[in-house]
VOPAGU-2260 file (C-alpha; in pm, 1 decimal, decimal comma):
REM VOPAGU-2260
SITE   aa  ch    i         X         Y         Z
SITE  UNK   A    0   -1003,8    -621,3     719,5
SITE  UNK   A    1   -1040,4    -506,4    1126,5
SITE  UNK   A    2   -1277,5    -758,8    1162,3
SITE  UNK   A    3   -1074,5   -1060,8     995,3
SITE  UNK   A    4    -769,3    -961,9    1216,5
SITE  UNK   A    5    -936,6    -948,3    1532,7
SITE  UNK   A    6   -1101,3   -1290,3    1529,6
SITE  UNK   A    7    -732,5   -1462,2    1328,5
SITE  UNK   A    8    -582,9   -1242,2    1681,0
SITE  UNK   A    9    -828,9   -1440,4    1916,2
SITE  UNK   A   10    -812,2   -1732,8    1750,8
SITE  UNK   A   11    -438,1   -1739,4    1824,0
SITE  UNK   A   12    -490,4   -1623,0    2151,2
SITE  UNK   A   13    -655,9   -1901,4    2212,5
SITE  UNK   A   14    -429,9   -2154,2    2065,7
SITE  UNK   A   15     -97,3   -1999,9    2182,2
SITE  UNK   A   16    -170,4   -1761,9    2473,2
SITE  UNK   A   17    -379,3   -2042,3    2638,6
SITE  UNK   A   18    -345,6   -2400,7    2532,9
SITE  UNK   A   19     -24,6   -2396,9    2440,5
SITE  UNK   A   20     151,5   -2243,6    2759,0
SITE  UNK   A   21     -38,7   -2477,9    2983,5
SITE  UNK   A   22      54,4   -2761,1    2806,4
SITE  UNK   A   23     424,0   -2638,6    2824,2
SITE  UNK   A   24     323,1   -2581,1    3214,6
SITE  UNK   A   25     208,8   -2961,3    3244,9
SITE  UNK   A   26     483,4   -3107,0    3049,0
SITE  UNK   A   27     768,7   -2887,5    3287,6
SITE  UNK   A   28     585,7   -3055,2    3609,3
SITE  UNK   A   29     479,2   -2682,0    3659,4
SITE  UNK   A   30     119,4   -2774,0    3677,1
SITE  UNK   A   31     206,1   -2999,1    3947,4
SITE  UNK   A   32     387,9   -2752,0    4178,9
SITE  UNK   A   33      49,2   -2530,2    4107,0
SITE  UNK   A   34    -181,7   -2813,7    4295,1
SITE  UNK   A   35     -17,2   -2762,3    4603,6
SITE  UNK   A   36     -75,8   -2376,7    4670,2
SITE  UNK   A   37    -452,7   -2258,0    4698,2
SITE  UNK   A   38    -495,5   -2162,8    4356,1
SITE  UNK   A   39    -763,4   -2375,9    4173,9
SITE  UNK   A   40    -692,8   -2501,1    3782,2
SITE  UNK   A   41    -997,0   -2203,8    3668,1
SITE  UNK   A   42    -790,2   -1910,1    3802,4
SITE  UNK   A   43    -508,7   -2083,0    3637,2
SITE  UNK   A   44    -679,1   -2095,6    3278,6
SITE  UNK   A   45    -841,5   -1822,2    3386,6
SITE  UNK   A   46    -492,9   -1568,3    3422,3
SITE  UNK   A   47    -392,6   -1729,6    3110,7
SITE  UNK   A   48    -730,3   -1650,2    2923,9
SITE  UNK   A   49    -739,7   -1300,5    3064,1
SITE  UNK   A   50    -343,3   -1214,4    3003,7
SITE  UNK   A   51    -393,7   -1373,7    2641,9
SITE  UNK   A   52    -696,5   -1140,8    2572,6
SITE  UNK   A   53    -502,2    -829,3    2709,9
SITE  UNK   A   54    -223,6    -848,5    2533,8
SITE  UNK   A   55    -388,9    -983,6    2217,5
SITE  UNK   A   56    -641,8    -596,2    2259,3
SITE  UNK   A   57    -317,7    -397,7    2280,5
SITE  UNK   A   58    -194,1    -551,0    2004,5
SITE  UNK   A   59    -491,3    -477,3    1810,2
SITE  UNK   A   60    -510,7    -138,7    1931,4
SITE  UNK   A   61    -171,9     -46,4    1809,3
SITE  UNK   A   62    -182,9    -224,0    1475,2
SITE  UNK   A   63    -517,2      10,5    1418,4
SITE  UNK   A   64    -302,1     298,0    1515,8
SITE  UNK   A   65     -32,1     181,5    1305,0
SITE  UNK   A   66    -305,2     186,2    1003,9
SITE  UNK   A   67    -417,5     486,6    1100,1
SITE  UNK   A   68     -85,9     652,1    1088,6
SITE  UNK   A   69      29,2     528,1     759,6
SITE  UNK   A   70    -319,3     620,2     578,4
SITE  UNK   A   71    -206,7     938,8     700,1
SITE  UNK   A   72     155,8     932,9     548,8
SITE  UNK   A   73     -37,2     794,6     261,7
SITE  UNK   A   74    -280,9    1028,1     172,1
SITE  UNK   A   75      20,6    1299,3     264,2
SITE  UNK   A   76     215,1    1150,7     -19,6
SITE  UNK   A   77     -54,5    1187,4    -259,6
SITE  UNK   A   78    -123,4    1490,5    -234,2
SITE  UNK   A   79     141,7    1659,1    -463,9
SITE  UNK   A   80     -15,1    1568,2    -760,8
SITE  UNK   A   81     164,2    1633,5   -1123,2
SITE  UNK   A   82      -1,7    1666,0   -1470,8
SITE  UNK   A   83     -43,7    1442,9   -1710,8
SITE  UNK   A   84     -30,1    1420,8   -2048,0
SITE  UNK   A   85    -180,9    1115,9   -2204,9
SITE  UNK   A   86     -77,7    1009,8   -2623,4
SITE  UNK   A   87    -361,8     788,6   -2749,6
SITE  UNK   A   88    -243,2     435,1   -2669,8
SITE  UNK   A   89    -417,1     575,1   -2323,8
SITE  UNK   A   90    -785,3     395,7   -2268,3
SITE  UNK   A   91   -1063,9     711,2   -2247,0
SITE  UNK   A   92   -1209,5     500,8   -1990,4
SITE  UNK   A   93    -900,6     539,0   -1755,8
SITE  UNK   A   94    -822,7     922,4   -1835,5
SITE  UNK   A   95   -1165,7     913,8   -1729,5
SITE  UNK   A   96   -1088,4     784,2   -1396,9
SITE  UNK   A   97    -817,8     995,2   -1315,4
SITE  UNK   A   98    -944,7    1335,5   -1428,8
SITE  UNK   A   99   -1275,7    1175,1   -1167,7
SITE  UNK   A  100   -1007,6    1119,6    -921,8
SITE  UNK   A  101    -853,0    1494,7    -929,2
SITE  UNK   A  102    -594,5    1426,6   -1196,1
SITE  UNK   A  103    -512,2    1758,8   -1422,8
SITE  UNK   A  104    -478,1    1487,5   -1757,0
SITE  UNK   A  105    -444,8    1683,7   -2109,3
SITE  UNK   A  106    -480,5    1436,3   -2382,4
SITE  UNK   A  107    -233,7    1441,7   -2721,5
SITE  UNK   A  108    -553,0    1445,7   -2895,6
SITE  UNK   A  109    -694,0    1778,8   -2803,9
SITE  UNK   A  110    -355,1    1924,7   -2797,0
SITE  UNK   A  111    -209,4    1826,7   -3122,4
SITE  UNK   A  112    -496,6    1634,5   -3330,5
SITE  UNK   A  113    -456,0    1248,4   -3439,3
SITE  UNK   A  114    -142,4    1324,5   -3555,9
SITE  UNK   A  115     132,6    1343,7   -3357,7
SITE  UNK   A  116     474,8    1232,8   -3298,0
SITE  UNK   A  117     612,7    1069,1   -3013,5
SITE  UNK   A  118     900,0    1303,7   -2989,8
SITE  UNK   A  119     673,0    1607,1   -3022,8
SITE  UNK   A  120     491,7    1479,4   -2720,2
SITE  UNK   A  121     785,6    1420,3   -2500,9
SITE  UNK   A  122     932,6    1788,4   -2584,5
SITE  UNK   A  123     611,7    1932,9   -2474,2
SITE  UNK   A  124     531,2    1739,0   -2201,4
SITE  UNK   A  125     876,5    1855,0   -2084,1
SITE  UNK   A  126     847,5    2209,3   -2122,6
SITE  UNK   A  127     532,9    2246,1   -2007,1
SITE  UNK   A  128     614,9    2062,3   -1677,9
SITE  UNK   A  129     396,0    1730,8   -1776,6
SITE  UNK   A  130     467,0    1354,6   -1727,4
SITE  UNK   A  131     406,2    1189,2   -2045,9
SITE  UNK   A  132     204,3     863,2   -1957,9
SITE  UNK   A  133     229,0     614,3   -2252,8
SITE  UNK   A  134     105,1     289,4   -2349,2
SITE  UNK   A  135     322,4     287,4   -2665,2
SITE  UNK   A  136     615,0      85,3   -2651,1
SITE  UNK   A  137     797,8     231,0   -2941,8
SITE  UNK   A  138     827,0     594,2   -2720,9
SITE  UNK   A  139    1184,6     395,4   -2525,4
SITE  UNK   A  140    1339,0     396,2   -2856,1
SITE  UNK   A  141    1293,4     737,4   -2916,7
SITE  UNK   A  142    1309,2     831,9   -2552,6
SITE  UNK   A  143    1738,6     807,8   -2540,8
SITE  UNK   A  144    1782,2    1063,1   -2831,7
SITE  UNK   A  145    1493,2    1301,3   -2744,6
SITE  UNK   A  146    1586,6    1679,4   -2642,5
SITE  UNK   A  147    1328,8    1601,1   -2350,4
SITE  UNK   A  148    1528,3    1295,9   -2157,0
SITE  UNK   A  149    1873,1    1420,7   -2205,6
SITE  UNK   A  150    1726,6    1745,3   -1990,3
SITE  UNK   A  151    1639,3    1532,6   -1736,2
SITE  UNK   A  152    1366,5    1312,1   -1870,1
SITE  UNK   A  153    1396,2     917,8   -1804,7
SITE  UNK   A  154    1163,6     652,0   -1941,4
SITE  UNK   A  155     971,5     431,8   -1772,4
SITE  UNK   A  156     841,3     104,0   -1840,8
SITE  UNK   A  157     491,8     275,1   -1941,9
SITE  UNK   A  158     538,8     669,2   -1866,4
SITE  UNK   A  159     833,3     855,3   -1930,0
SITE  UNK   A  160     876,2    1110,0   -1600,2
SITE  UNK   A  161    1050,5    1436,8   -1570,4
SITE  UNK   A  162    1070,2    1424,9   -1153,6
């Protein structure tokens, strides 16, 4: 991405740090007042080119900053991780990826066999301080007269949370 935004940066620099104020200079008779003082038309392309590149490097410098800090904040934010508890509408391949990401994920399956009610799995996931994370859409029905929501339990479009 660094890359991509430092030549889109000089690119601009070029087009509106440069081009564009001299034209805006030549156009205001500005230009003209310039050809009568000792300065030559390279030092004035030349002030432009080198402001335009300044300001366009501090720019960059403080939008990389700027990344930096929020990757930061970011990675801060992630780190309170909850439990999960996964019914088996859940792929294996992405339980998979989140207990290879650091993710404490029980499955239904181990818990309770392949038999299992949604309602059971929302009461435990509840009292044992899970979020539920569901791929079953019948669970919102269910979710409004369950024990588990009323304590403090909302659904979600495809988890039902306890946070």
């Amino acid at each position: 991405m660094m890359p991509g935004l430092l030549t889109t940066m000089l690119l601009s620099a070029s087009l509106f740090d440069v081009a564009l104020p001299l034209v805006l200079q030549r156009e205001t008779g500005i230009l003209r007042r310039l050809q009568l003082t000792p300065v030559t038309a390279g030092t004035v392309v030349l002030g432009h080119g080198v402001t335009a590149l300044l300001m366009n490097a501090l720019t960059f410098a403080e939008r990389v900053r700027a990344r930096d800090e929020y990757m930061k904040d970011r990675s801060r934010k992630c780190e309170g991780r909850f439990p999960l508890l996964t019914d088996t509408h859940v792929r294996q391949s992405i339980i998979h990826a989140l207990r290879s990401s650091g993710w404490e994920v029980a499955r239904a399956v181990d818990l309770f066999g392949e038999r299992n009610s949604d309602e059971e799995l929302l009461n435990w996931a509840a009292a044992n301080g899970y979020v539920l994370a569901t791929c079953d859409q019948r669970i919102h029905r269910i979710a409004g007269s369950t024990r588990a929501v009323r304590s403090g339990w909302s659904s979600g479009c495809s988890s039902a949370t306890g946070r």
